[in-house]
C-alpha positions in Angstrom: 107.3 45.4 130.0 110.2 47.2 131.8 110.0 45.1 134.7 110.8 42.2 132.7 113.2 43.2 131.4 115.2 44.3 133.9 114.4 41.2 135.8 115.9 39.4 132.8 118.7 41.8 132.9 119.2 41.3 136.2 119.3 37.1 135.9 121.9 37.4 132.9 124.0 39.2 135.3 123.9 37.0 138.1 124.4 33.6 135.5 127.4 35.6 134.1 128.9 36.3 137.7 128.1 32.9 138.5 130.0 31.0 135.5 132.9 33.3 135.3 133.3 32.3 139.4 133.1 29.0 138.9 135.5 28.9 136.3 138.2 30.9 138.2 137.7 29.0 141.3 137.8 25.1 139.7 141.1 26.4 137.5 142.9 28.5 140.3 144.6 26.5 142.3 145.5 23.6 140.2 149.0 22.7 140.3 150.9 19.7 138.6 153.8 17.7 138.6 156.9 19.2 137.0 159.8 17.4 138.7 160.2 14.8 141.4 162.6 16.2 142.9 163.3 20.1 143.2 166.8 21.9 142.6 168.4 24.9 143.9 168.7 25.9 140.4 165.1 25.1 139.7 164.0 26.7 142.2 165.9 30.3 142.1 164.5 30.0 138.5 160.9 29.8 139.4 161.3 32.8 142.0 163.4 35.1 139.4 160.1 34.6 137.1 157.4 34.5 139.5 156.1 31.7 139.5 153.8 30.0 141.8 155.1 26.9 143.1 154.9 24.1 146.1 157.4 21.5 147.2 155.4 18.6 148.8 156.8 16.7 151.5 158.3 13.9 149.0 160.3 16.2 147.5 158.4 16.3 144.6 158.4 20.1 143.0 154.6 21.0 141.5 153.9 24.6 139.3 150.7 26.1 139.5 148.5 25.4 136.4 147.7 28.6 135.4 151.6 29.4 135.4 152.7 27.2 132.7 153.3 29.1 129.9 155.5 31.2 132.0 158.0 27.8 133.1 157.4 26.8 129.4 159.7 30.3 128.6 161.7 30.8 131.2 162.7 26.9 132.4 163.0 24.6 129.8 
């Protein structure tokens, strides 16, 4: 009896672990679009705030998913 249940213990914990780092993983590093082209101003904003951002090589200026609430307040 006790060995089943800490085998079933044990098999909640590892589905738990697995799920939540899955989740993190496929929703961490997802970025998207927010202008085509980035400005100084733009810019100076994001790094005041924090924010996690990339400028691609077409210029185009993309905000880290996770992040968006954040440009939401501070940049619109």
């Amino acid at each position: 009896m006790k060995n089943k249940l800490i085998v079933s213990l044990a098999a909640t914990a590892i589905v738990v672990v697995l799920v939540f780092g899955f989740l993190y993983v496929g929703t961490g590093n997802d970025y998207y679009r927010l202008s085509d082209g980035a400005s100084s101003e733009q810019i100076e904003a994001l790094k005041s705030n924090k924010i996690d951002y990339m400028i691609k090589e077409d210029g185009s200026l993309w905000i880290r998913r996770s992040d968006e609430l954040k440009v939401a307040q501070c940049c619109t």
